[in-house]
C-alpha positions, 0 to 999 in steps of 0.5 A: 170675276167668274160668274156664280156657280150654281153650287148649292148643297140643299137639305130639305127637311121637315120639323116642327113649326117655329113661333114668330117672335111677339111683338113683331107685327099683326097676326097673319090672316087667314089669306096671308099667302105668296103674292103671285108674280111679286118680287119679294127681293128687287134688286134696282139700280139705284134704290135707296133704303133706310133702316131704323136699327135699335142697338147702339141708342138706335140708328139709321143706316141708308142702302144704295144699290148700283148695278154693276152690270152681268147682274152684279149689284155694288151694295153700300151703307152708312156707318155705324155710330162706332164708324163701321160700314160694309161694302158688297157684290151681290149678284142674282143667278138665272134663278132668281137667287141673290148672292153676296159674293164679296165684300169689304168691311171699313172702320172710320173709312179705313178697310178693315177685312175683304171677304169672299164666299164661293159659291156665295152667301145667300141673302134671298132665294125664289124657292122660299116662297113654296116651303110649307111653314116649318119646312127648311133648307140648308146651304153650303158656302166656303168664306175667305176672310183676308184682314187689310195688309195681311194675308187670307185666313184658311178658307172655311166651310159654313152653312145656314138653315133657312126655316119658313115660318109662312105669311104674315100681315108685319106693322113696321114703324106704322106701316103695314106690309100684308102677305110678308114672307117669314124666314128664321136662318140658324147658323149649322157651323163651329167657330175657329175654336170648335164651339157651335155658333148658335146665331137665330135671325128672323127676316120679314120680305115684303111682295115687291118691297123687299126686306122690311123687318129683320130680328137677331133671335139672340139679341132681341135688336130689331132691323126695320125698314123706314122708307124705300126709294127702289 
């Protein structure tokens, strides 16, 4: 596999600050700001993490992280109640941003679509850190999806708008991370039948930790860390 290419199309624009979610953690104080030299997305060979989902009668999902070498990470979780689980490449470029590159979605074991993304879909990116509350940034990526035994669907371009909304102390499942970094990620495409998809999630980054809250702004279920082994 190619190494990750540094294609990455950036808007930034200002506009008006969001309002973090209610209920989601302590009211940022007023020191609440980037940790200097923390690793707000460790990418560790062998780390485990569990999180607590609250759809489907609520859940835990395990995440192991095998490295793969050439900055690759295999990423694997747990199934769902309803049996699904996914399979992924994450990679991390010379900037310290981590990519999804590929994975592969299972249904009770069974391989059901493989997904590939060029230059990649962005999960985490060192720059977020020095947006100012209310600043954004898009990114660009192509996503090929190929259902199992089948041919690949038409390559289709899509995007996301990353928003922060600043730093901020987050209780989760009784423990509180301080100095957390908000972001709000907004689809900016159409689905196959031209309509607008209009999905809003809100992820809380922890210094060192990494992800420990994630919010579907839609849905209201909740994604929340309940023990990290990295």
């Amino acid at each position: 596999m190619q190494p990750l290419s540094a294609r990455l199309f950036v808007l930034v624009a200002s506009i008006p600050p969001l309002f973090v979610l209610a209920g989601c953690g302590d009211e940022a104080p007023p020191d609440s700001t980037p940790v200097g030299g923390a690793d707000y997305y460790p990418m560790l060979d062998g780390s485990v993490s569990v999180y607590r989902h609250s759809n489907q009668g609520g859940w835990d999902e395990t995440v192991t992280l095998s490295a793969l070498g050439d900055d690759q990470f295999a990423e694997v979780d747990t199934p769902s109640p309803d049996g699904e689980h996914t399979e992924s490449i994450q990679e991390v470029d010379t900037a310290g941003r981590v990519w999804r590159i590929e994975k592969q979605d299972y249904k009770d074991g069974e391989l059901d679509i493989s997904v590939e993304y060029d230059p990649g879909f962005i999960r985490f990116d060192p720059a977020w850190l020095e947006l100012e509350p209310g600043e954004s940034v898009r990114t660009e990526y192509r996503r090929t999806e190929t259902p199992a035994g089948g041919a690949a669907d038409p390559t289709r371009d899509r995007a996301h708008i990353y928003t922060s909304q600043g730093f901020e102390s987050v209780t989760v499942l009784g423990h509180t991370y301080r100095d957390c970094l908000v972001i709000r990620r907004q689809r900016d495409f159409e689905d196959t039948m031209g309509n607008t998809e209009d999905e809003e999630k809100q992820f809380y980054f922890a210094p060192d930790v990494g992800k420990v809250r994630e919010v579907n702004l839609d849905s209201g279920h909740t994604e929340e860390l309940v023990v990290d082994e990295g």
